[in-house]
LOLUMPA-489809 format. One line per field, with one value per residue (C-alpha): x, y, z. Coordinates in nm, 3 decimals. Example, Ala and Ser with C-alpha at 12.3 -4.5 7.8 and 13.67 -1.06 7.14 Angstrom:
X <- (1.230|1.367)
Y <- (-0.450|-0.106)
Z <- (0.780|0.714)
***
This chain:
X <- (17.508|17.827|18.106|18.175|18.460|18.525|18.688|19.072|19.303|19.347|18.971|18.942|18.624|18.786|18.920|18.714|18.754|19.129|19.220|19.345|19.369|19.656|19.943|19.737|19.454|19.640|19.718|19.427|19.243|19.527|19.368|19.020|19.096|19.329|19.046|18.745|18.887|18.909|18.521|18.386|18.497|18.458|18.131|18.083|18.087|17.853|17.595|17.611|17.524|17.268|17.139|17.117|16.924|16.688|16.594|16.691|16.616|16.363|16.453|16.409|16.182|15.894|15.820|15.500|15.276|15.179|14.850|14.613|14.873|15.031|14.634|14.597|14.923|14.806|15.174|15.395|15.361|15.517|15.650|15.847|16.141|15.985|16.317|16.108|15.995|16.316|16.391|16.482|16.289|16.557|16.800|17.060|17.039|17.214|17.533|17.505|17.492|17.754|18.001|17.933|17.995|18.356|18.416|18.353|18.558|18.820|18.825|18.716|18.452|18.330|18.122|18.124|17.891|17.795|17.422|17.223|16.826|16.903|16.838|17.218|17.271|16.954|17.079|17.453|17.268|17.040|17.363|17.599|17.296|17.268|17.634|17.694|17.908|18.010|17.854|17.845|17.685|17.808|17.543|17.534|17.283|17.065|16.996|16.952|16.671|16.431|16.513|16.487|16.263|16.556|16.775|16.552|16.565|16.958|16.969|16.697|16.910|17.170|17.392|17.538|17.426|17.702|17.583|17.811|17.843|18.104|18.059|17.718|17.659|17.487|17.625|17.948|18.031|17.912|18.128|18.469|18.377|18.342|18.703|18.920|18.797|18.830|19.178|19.264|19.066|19.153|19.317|18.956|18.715|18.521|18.427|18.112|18.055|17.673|17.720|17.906|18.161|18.463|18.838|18.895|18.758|18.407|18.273|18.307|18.223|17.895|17.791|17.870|17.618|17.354|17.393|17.133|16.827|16.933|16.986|16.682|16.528|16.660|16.505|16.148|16.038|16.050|15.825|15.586|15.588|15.703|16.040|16.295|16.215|16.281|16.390|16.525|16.499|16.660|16.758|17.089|17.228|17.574|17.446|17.401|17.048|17.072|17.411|17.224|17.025|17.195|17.475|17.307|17.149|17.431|17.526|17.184|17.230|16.856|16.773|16.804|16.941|16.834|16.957|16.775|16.958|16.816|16.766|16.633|16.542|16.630|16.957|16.977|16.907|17.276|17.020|17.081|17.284|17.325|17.639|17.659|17.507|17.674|17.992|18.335|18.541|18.770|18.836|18.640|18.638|18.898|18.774|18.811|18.423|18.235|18.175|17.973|18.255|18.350|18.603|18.896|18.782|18.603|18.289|17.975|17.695|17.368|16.988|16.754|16.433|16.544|16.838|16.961|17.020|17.216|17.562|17.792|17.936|17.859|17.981|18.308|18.118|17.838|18.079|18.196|17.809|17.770|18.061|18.057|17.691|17.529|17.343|17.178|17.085|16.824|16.726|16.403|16.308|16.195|15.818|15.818|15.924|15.675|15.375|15.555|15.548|15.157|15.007|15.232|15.019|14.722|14.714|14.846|14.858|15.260|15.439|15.788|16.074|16.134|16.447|16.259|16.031|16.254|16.274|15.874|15.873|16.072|15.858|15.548|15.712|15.871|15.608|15.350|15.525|15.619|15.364|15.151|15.340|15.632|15.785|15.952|16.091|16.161|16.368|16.141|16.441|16.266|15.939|15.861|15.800|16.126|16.017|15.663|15.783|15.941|15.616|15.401|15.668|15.679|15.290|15.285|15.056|15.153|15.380|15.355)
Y <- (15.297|15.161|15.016|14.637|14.447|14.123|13.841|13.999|13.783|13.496|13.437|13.574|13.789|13.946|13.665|13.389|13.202|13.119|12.809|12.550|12.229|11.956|11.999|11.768|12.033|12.351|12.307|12.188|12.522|12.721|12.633|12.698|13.019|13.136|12.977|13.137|13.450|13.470|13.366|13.587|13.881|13.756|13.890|13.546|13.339|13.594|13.589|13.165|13.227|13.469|13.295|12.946|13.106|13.238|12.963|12.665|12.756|12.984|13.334|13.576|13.383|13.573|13.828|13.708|13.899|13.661|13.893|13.638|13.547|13.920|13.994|13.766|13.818|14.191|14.387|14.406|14.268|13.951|13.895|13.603|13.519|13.230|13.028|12.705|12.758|12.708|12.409|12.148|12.309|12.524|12.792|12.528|12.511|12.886|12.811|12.412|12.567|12.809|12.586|12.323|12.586|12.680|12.288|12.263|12.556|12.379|12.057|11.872|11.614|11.484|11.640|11.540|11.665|11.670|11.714|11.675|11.763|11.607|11.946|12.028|11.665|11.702|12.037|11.862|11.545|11.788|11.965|11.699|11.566|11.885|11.929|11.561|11.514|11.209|11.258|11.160|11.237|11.140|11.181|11.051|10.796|10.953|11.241|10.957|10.741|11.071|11.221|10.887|11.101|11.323|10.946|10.833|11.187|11.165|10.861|10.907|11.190|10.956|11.039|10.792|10.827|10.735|10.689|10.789|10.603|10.727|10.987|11.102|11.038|11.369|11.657|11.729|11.365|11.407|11.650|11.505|11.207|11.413|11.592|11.316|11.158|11.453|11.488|11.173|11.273|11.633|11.594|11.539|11.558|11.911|11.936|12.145|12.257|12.319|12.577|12.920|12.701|12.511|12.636|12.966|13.073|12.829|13.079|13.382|13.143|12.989|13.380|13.535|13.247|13.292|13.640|13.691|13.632|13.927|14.174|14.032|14.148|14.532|14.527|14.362|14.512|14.922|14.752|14.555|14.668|14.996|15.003|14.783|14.582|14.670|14.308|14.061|13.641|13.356|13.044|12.952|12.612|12.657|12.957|12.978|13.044|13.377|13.502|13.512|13.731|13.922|13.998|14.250|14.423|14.469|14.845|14.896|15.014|15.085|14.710|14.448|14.102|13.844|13.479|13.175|12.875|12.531|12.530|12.155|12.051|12.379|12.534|12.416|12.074|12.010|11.865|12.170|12.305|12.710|12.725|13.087|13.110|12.813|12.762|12.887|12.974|12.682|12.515|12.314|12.157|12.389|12.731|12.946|12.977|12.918|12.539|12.328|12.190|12.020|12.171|11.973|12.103|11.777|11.857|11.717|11.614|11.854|11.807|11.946|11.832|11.972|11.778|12.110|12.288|11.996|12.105|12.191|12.502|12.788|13.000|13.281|13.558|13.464|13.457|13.805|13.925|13.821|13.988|14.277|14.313|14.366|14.067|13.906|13.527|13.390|13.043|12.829|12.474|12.175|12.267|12.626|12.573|12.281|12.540|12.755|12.443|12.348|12.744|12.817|12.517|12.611|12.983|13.053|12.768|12.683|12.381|12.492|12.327|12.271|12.444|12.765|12.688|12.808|13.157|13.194|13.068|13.424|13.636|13.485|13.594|13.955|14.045|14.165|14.341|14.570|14.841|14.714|14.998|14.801|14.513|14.148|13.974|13.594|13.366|13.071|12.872|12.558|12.383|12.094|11.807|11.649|11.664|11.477|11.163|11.371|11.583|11.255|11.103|11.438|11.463|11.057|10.980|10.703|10.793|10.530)
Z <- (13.102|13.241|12.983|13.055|12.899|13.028|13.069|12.992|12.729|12.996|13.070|13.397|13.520|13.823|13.998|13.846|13.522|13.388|13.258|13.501|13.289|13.247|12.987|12.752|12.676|12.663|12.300|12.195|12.433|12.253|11.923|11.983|12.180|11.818|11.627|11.764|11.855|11.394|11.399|11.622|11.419|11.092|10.913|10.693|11.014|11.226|10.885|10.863|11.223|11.218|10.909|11.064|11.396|11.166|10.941|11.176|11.510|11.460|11.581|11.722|12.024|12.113|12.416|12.576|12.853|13.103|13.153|13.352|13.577|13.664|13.716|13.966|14.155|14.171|14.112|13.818|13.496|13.442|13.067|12.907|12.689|12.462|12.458|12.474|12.133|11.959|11.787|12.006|12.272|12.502|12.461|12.402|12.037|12.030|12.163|12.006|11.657|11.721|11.870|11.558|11.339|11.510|11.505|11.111|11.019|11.246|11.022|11.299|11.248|11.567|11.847|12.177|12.491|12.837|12.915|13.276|13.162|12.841|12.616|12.558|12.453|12.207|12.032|12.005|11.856|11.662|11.474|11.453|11.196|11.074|10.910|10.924|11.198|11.429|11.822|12.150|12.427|12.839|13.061|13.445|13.499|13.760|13.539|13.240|13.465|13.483|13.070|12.909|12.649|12.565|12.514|12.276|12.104|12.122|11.924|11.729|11.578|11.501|11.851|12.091|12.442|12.711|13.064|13.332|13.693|13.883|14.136|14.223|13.832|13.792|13.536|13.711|13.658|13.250|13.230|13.366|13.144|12.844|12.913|13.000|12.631|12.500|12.619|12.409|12.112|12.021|11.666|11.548|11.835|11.920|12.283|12.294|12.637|12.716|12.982|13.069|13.250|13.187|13.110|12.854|12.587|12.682|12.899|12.671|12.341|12.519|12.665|12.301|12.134|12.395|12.422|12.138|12.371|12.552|12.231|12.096|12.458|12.428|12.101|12.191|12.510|12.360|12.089|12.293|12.624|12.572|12.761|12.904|13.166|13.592|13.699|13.500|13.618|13.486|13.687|13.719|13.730|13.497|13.391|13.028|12.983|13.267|13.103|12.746|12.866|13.120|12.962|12.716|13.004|13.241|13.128|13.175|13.583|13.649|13.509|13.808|13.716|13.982|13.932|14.093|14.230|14.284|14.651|14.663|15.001|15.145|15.218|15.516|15.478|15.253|14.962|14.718|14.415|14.537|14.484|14.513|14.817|15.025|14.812|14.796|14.571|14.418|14.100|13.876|13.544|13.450|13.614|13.945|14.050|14.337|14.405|14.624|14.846|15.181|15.434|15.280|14.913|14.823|14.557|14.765|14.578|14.497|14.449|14.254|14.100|13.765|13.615|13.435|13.778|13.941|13.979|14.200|14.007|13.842|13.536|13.649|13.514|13.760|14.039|13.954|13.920|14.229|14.434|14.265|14.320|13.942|13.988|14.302|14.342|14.540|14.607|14.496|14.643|14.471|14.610|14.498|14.144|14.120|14.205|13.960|13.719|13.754|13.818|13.452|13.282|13.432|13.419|13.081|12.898|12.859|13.035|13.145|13.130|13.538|13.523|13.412|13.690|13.913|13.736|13.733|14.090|14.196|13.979|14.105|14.479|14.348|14.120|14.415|14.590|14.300|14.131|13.842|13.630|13.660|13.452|13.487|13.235|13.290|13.046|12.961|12.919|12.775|12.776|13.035|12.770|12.912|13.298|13.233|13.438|13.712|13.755|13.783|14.037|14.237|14.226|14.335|13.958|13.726|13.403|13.094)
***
C-alpha cells in the first residue's frame, strides 16, 4: 500500500483546493478550520458520531451481490454499497450529521444548505429537527420543479425551502445563494456544505464524514465476498458519495477507482456536467478544481437527468485523482443510466437513486469484459424514490 496524506494545512490536494473566498468569510473559515480540526481528534466527538450513525442512520449499510444481474452480463461479479438504505435515503445523512454535530459544539444554532436532487437538503432538514436547530434550505428552481417530493419532505421536517432563480438555477446557483447569506449570517449561522467542494476545511470535513462507507467496505468484502474488490464505481457529480468510498481504498494500488460523470446529451453535444473530462482548471465556490467553463472563464451551464450530478465543478481531491492517475473518470449519458435505472428495478428488485444510475450504468459496461472471478463494487448512493416524476417524463408516462 502507498501512504497518502492530503490536503496540506492550507487545503490544497496538489494544486487544487485552497481557499479563495472574500475577506468576509475568512474568519468565520478560520473558526471552523480551528474548530473542527479539535473534533476530529477528540474521542467524545468521534463516539457521539459513531454512536449517532449507528442508532440514527442505521449503519453500517449493507454489501449486496447483485447475483441475477452479474449472471446475465456473463463477467465479473457486480456487488453494492447499500447507501440507499440509510435514513433519509442517500449517503448524505453521514456528512449532514457530522457537520450538525461540529455546528452544535460551535454554539451555533442555525443550519443552512444547498441541495440539487433534494437528498442533501432532506438530511440538513432531517438533523436540524434532530438537535433542534433553525434551517434553511436554497435550492435552484429547475432542480425544485422535478424533486418537489424531497420539498414537501424539507418542510415537512420543519425546514424552509428557498428557491433560487438566477443563473441557470441549478446547484451551482444553490450554492452561491447559500454563501452570500451565509456571509451575512456567520455569528450564528452553520453553512453545511453537501459536497466535497467549496473553500478549506469542507472538502476534508465532508471526505472525513463520508469516508465511513469506504472503511465499512475494507471491512465487508473479506467477510462476504472473500477479498477486496478489483474496480471500484461511484458517480461523480461534486463528489461526495465516490470520495466516501474511495478514499479508504486509495493505498490499496491493485484496487481501481473509476468515477462516472454525467455525460447528458453526450460530450459532444455541450449538454453535459463532465467536468473532468471537458473542463479546466479554475476557481469555484471558493476552490481551484476543474470547472465547466467558456474561453473567457465564464461557468456555462450543464445537463444531466439526475439533479445530484448537475454541476459545473467537482471536488479538488477529484481533480488531483485524476491528474495524478489513481482514479479514472468516464462519462455516462442520460440514456445509459436510464437502462441502468429500469434493468436495476427489474433485475434485482432495488430502484436507484438516478444519480447511482450512472455508477451501475459503467459496471453493467465493465463488468463483461472482466473474468467472473473478479469483483465490482458500486456505491448505491441512494434509492430512486425522489426521481419517480423524472422517470415517467423521460419514459413519456403520466406522474400524479
Amino acid at each position: 500500500m502507498v501512504s497518502y496524506d492530503f490536503p496540506d494545512e492550507a487545503g490544497h490536494f496538489g494544486p487544487y483546493g485552497g481557499l479563495f473566498v472574500s475577506e468576509t468569510l475568512i474568519s468565520a473559515l478560520a473558526e471552523l478550520r480551528e474548530a473542527y480540526e479539535r473534533f476530529r481528534n477528540d474521542p467524545d466527538f468521534q463516539a457521539e458520531f459513531r454512536d449517532e450513525l449507528a442508532h440514527f442512520v442505521g449503519r453500517p449499510s449493507p454489501v449486496y451481490h447483485a447475483r441475477r444481474w452479474s449472471q446475465l452480463l456473463g463477467g465479473a461479479q457486480i456487488y453494492f454499497k447499500r447507501e440507499d438504505l440509510n435514513h433519509t435515503g442517500a449517503h448524505k445523512i453521514n456528512n449532514a450529521i457530522g457537520q450538525a454535530l461540529v455546528a452544535r459544539r460551535m454554539g451555533k444554532t442555525r443550519l443552512i444548505a444547498e441541495t440539487g436532487a433534494g437528498q442533501h437538503g432532506v438530511a440538513t432538514a432531517t438533523v436540524a429537527a434532530r438537535y433542534g436547530l433553525d434551517c434553511t434550505v436554497y435550492m435552484g428552481s429547475v432542480d425544485a420543479a422535478r424533486q418537489r417530493q424531497n420539498i414537501y419532505r424539507m418542510n415537512l421536517l420543519g425546514a424552509k425551502v428557498v428557491e433560487v432563480e438566477s443563473g441557470s438555477k441549478t446547484l451551482k446557483d444553490a450554492l452561491n445563494e447559500a454563501m452570500r447569506v451565509w456571509v451575512t449570517n456567520v455569528d450564528d449561522t452553520f453553512y453545511i456544505i453537501g459536497t466535497v467542494a467549496g473553500p478549506h476545511p469542507y472538502p476534508m470535513m465532508v471526505r472525513d464524514f463520508q469516508a465511513v462507507i469506504g472503511q465499512e467496505c475494507l471491512t465487508q468484502m473479506p467477510e462476504y465476498a472473500g477479498r477486496q474488490p478489483d474496480v471500484v464505481i461511484a458517480a461523480v457529480g461534486g463528489g461526495s458519495n465516490a470520495i466516501g468510498i474511495f478514499h479508504p481504498y486509495i493505498p490499496y494500488e491493485n484496487v481501481q477507482l473509476v468515477g462516472v460523470e454525467a455525460a447528458g446529451h453526450g460530450l459532444d453535444s455541450g449538454r453535459h456536467a463532465a467536468s473532468l473530462q471537458r473542463g479546466v482548471p479554475g476557481v469555484l465556490h471558493g476552490n481551484r478544481t476543474y470547472v465547466l467553463q467558456d474561453a473567457d472563464g465564464q461557468v456555462i451551464e450543464t445537463h444531466s437527468v439526475s439533479a445530484g450530478l448537475d454541476y459545473p465543478g467537482v471536488g479538488p481531491e477529484h481533480a488531483w485523482l485524476k491528474d495524478t492517475g489513481r482514479a479514472r473518470y468516464v462519462p455516462i449519458d442520460d440514456e445509459q443510466a436510464l437502462k441502468a435505472f429500469h434493468d436495476c428495478c427489474h433485475i434485482e428488485g432495488i430502484i436507484p437513486a438516478l444519480e447511482s444510475s450512472h455508477a451501475l450504468a459503467e459496471a453493467v459496461r465493465l463488468a463483461p469484459t472482466m473474468g467472473k472471478d473478479q469483483i465490482i463494487l458500486v456505491n448505491l448512493s441512494g434509492r430512486g424514490d425522489k426521481d419517480m416524476h423524472t422517470v415517467a417524463q423521460q419514459s413519456g408516462q403520466q406522474w400524479g
